[in-house]
N, C-alpha and C positions, 0 to 999 in steps of 0.2 A: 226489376232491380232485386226483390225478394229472391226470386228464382237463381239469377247470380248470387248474390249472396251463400245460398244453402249450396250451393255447388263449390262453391271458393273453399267453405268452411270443412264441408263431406273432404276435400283433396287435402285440404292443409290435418287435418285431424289423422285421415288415413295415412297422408306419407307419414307424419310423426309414430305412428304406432307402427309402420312397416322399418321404421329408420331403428325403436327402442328392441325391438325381435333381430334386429340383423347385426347390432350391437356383440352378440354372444360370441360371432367372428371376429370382432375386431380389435386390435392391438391397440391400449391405452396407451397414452402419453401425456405427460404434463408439461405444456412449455410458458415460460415466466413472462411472454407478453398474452396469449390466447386462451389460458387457461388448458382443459380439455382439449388433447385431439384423440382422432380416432382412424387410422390406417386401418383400408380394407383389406385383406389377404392379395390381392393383385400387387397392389401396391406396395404390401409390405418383404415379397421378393426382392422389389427392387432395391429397398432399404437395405432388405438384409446378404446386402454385396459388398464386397473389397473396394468398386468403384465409387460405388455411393458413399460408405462410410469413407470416402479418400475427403468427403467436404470436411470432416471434421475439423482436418486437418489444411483448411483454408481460411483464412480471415475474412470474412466477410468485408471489411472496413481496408484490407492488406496493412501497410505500417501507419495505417492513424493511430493506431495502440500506443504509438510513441509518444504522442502527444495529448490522447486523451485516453487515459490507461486503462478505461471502463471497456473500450472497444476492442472485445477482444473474443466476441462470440463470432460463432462461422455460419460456413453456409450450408452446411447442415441442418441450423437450427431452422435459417431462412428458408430453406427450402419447406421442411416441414410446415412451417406457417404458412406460406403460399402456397401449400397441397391443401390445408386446412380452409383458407380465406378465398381458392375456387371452387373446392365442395360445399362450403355456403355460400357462395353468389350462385352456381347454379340452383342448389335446392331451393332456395329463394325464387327463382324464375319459377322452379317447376312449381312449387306450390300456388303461385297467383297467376301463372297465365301457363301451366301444363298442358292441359287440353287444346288451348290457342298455339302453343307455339310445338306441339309433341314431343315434348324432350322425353328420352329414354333412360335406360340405365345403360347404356352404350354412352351417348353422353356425356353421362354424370361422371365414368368412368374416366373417358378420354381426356374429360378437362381437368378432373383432379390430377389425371398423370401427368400432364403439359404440367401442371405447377409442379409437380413433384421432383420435375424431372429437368425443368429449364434454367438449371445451373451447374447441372453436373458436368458442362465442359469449360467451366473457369478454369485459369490457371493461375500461379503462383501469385499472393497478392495483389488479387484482387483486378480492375480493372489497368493496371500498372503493367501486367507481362502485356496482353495487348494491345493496347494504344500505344504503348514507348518502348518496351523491350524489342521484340518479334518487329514492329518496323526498321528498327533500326540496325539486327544484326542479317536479317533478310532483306536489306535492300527497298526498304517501304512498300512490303508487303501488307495491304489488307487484309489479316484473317480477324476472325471476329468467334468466340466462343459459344454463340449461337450457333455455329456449324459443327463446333467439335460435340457440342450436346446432342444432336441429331445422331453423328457418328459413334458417340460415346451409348447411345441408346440402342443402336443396332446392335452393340460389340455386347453390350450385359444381356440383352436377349439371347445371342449364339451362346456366347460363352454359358452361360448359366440356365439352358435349355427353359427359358421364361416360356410358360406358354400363351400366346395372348396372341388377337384374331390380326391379319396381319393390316384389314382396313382401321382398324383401332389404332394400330402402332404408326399408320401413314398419319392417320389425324391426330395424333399425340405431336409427332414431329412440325407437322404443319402450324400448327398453333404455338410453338414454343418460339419459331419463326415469323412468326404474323407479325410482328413490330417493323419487319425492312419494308422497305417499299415494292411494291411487286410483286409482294410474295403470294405466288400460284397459290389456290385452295383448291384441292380433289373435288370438293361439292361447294354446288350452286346453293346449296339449301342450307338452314342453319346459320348463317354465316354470324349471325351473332356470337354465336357460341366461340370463336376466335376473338372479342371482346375483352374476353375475362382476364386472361393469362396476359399476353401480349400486346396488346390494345395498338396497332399501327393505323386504326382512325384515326384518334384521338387521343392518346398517351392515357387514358382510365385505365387502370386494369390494378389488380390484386397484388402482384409485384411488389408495386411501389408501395399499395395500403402497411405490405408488412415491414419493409426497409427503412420505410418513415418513421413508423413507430418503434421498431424496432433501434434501430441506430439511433433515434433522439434520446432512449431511453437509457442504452449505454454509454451515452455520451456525457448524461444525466442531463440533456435539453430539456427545454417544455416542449411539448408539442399540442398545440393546438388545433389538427385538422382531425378530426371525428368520422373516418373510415364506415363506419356502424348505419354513419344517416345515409350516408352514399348507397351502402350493400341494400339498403330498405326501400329507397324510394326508385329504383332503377324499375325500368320497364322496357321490354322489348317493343319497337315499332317500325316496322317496315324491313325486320330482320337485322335491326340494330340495336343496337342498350341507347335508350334513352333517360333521361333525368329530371325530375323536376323541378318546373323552371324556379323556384322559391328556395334550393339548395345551390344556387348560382353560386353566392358567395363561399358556400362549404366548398365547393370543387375547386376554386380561386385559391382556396387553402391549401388545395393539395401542393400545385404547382410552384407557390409563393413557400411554403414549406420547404420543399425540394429541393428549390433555389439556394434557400437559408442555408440547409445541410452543406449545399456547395459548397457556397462560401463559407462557412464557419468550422467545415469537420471534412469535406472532401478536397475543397481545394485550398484549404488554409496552408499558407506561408510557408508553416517547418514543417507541415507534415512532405508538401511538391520538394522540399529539399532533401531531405532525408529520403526520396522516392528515384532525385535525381541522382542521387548519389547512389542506391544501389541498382539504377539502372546503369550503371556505369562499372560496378561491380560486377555485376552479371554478365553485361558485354565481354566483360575482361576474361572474364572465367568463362566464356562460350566456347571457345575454342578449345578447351582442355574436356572439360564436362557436354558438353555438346548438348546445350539444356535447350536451342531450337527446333535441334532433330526429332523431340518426345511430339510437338505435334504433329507427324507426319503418320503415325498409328497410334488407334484409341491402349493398342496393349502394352504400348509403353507411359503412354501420356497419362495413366490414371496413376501412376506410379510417381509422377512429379506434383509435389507442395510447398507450400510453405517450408518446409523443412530445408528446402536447401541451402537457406541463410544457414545454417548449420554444418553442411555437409562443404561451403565453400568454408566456412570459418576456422573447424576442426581438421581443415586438411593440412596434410606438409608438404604436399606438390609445391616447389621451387616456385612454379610455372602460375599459381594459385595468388603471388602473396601481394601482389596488386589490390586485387580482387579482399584480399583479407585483410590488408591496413584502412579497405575505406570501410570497412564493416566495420574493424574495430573503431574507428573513427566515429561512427553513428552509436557506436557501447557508449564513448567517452564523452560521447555530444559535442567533439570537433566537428560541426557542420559545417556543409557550404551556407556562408554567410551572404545571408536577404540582403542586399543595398539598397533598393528601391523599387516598387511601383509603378505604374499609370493604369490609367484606364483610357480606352481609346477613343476619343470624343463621338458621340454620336453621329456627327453628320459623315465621320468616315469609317465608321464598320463596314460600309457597302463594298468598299475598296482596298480594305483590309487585307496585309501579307503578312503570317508570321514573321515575327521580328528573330534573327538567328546571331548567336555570337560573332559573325563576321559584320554583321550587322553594326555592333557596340563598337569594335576595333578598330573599322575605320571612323568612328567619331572620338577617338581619345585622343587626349593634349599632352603633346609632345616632352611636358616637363614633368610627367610621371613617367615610372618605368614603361616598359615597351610591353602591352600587352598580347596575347597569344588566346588562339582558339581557346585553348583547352586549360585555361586559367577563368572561362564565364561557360556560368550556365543560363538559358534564358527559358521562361516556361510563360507558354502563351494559353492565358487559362481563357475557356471559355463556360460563361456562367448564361443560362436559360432557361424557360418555361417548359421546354420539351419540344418549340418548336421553331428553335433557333430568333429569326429576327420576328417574327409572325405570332400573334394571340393564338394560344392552344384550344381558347374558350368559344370562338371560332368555327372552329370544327367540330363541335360534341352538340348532337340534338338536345331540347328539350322538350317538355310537355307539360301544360299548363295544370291539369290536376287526373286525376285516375278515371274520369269519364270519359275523358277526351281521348281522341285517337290521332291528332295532328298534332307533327313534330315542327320545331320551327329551331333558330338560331337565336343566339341574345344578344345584343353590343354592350360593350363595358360601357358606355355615356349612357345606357338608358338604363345601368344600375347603378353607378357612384363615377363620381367626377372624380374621387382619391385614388380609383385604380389606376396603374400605372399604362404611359403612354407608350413606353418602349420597353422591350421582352428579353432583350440579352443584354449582356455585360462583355467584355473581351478587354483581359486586364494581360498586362505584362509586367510578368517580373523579371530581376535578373539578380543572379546571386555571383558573388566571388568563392570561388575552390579553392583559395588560400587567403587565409584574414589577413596578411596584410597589404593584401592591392586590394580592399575593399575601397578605399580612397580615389583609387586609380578607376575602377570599374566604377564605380559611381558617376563620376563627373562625367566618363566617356557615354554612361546611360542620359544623363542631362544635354549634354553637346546631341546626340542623338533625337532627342525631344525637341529641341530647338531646330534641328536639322530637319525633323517634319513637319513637325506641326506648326513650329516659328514660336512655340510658347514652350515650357516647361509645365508639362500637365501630372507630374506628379502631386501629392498632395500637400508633403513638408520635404524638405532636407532631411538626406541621410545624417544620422547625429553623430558629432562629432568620436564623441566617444567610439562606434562603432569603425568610423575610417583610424583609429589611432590601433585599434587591436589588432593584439601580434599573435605569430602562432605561438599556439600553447606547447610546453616542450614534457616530455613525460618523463 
């Protein structure tokens, strides 16, 4: 044990003194959740590009700044902290189990780039261009921004004659990837090292360490999941990141965290309305602007942001002003008006169908006006753990203390009987496009509720007040 000891203490001493000398290369920055970073000259090409510096100019959060006005940092910033919060998870590995696991500076390299880098193919506002934009004016297309990041990686390489080894840059992409299911890995060996970044065992990874904090912070949340004890007590075993089994409840934080964000800053009420309505915007204005075509090459697609709430707003194309009355709309805070709720009872998430405005239409009474598709929007939000209907906790090894070398699994009854029994949520709302068939779309949401479920599982009545409101006239 002695002999361990002196050899832990010889690595962690040395790497610290080989990390203060290498220091002279690298590019300082201050960022307002990590304090300190430090981009190494590799990494700092990439930074210093037209397409990296395009995160700036993305919202991390896309329009929740509407409703919570702190949210208004980018992905820019996140990216940096997630280059920052892989370069200490690995150094961490390397310093307490280096010689066990041979991690290099190839490595240490590859996985800072994976964070650095596995955002750069976001698109406008956030997760909002692909899950609801791009489905719906492509014909529900799957693309997912994981794939334009891979692509987006290859194109600042050419372009920008980056020099870097080309097995580096295969495992930079692979690991940015590691979150889908399936996803091939070049090497057998290692394979924890795809952990950190991505985490598609287990939903652990770095990512979220900075998103959580980061976004709680801007939103002026608490947050009380403690990233720090996780980064420390992690151990590799069996070519995995494992945990210790006595930080259970810290990692239950993460997830339960996450969740919270959901519901209270990602999927909250006005911000999906104010989301659906500029997806509606953007539909409109697709065919003049042809803003689906940018991802079909990374050399036009790094050229679209955030900005173009702007570039539809200020335009005077005729063709445009669809498009630009529902913007204005979202200035004046004329929303599509929330009517109602549910949540959908437990025993039928199994068999669960998106609920769709044709859905609402045919359950409305006859003695309100005649409702139409394109008078309701319906958003079927789904809230989880990370791993849909299933414990996340589940799948993430642990290890009883730092002698041991066996990994095992934990059940939430043999830690607290308060944790929860079931892992998702799947709520639907439905809002009215014009305030005054709020009334109308209401009751036809309740007839609806009754029509499945035989109850009305909403929480309270839409209030009156709300079905009397008229439109606001300018």
């Amino acid at each position: 044990m002695g002999a361990q000891y002196c050899e832990d203490e010889f690595l962690r001493n040395n790497f610290a003194l080989s990390s203060i000398e290498d220091r002279r290369f690298l590019k300082h920055i201050h960022d307002n959740v990590h304090g300190n970073i430090y981009l190494d000259p590799l990494s700092l090409k990439f930074v210093d590009t037209e397409q990296f510096q395009r995160l700036r100019d993305l919202k991390q959060l896309g329009l929740s700044y509407m409703v919570y006005p702190g949210a208004v940092h980018s992905r820019f910033e996140h990216s940096l902290g997630v280059y920052w919060l892989a370069s200490e998870a690995i150094k961490r590995l390397k310093i307490y189990q280096g010689l066990e696991l041979d991690i290099d500076r190839f490595d240490i390299q590859t996985v800072k780039l994976a964070g650095l880098l596995h955002d750069v193919g976001h698109g406008p506002f956030s997760h909002m261009f692909e899950h609801e934009f791009i489905p719906r004016v492509l014909n529900g297309l799957k693309w997912c921004h994981e794939e334009m990041s891979v692509k987006m990686i290859d194109y600042i390489v050419d372009e920008h004659n980056i020099d870097i080894d080309s097995d580096g840059l295969k495992k930079v992409k692979e690991m940015i990837i590691a979150s889908g299911n399936g996803t091939s890995k070049s090497s057998k060996e290692k394979l924890f090292l795809y952990d950190i970044v991505a985490n598609g065992r287990n939903g652990i990874d770095v990512d979220k360490f900075d998103y959580i904090v980061r976004d709680s912070r801007a939103c002026g949340l608490g947050c009380n999941f403690q990233f720090q004890r996780v980064l420390e007590t992690m151990r590799v075993i069996d070519d995995e990141i494992c945990y210790r089994a006595k930080e259970y409840l810290t990692i239950h934080k993460l997830f339960a965290t996450r969740a919270d964000l959901h519901r209270t800053v990602y999927m909250h009420a006005k911000v999906k309305a104010i989301e659906l309505m500029f997806v509606d915007a953007m539909t409109r204005a697709n065919d003049v602007l042809q803003i689906s075509s940018y991802i079909d090459e990374p050399a036009q697609y790094w050229k679209l942001d955030d900005t173009i709430v702007k570039t539809i707003e200020t335009s005077s194309n005729q063709d445009l002003k669809e498009s630009r009355d529902l913007i204005l709309r979202i200035r004046r805070r004329d929303l599509y008006q929330f009517c109602n709720e549910f949540a959908v009872p437990k025993d039928k998430l199994e068999c669960f169908k998106n609920v769709t405005p044709q859905d609402i239409i045919c359950s409305q009474n006859s003695s309100h006006p005649t409702l139409h598709e394109e008078d309701i929007a319906v958003s079927n939000v789904k809230i989880d753990l990370t791993r849909g209907k299933n414990n996340p906790l589940e799948s993430i090894s642990f290890f009883k203390d730092y002698d041991s070398s066996e990994k095992f699994t934990i059940k939430d009854d043999l830690v607290s009987h308060l944790l929860p029994t079931s892992y998702q949520d799947m709520i639907v709302r439905v809002y009215s496009k014009k305030p005054h068939l709020v009334e109308a779309v209401s009751e036809a949401f309740e007839n609806f509720q009754l029509k499945t479920y035989g109850m009305k599982t909403q929480v309270h009545a839409t209030p009156e007040k709300k079905k009397r409101k008229r439109p606001v006239i300018f």
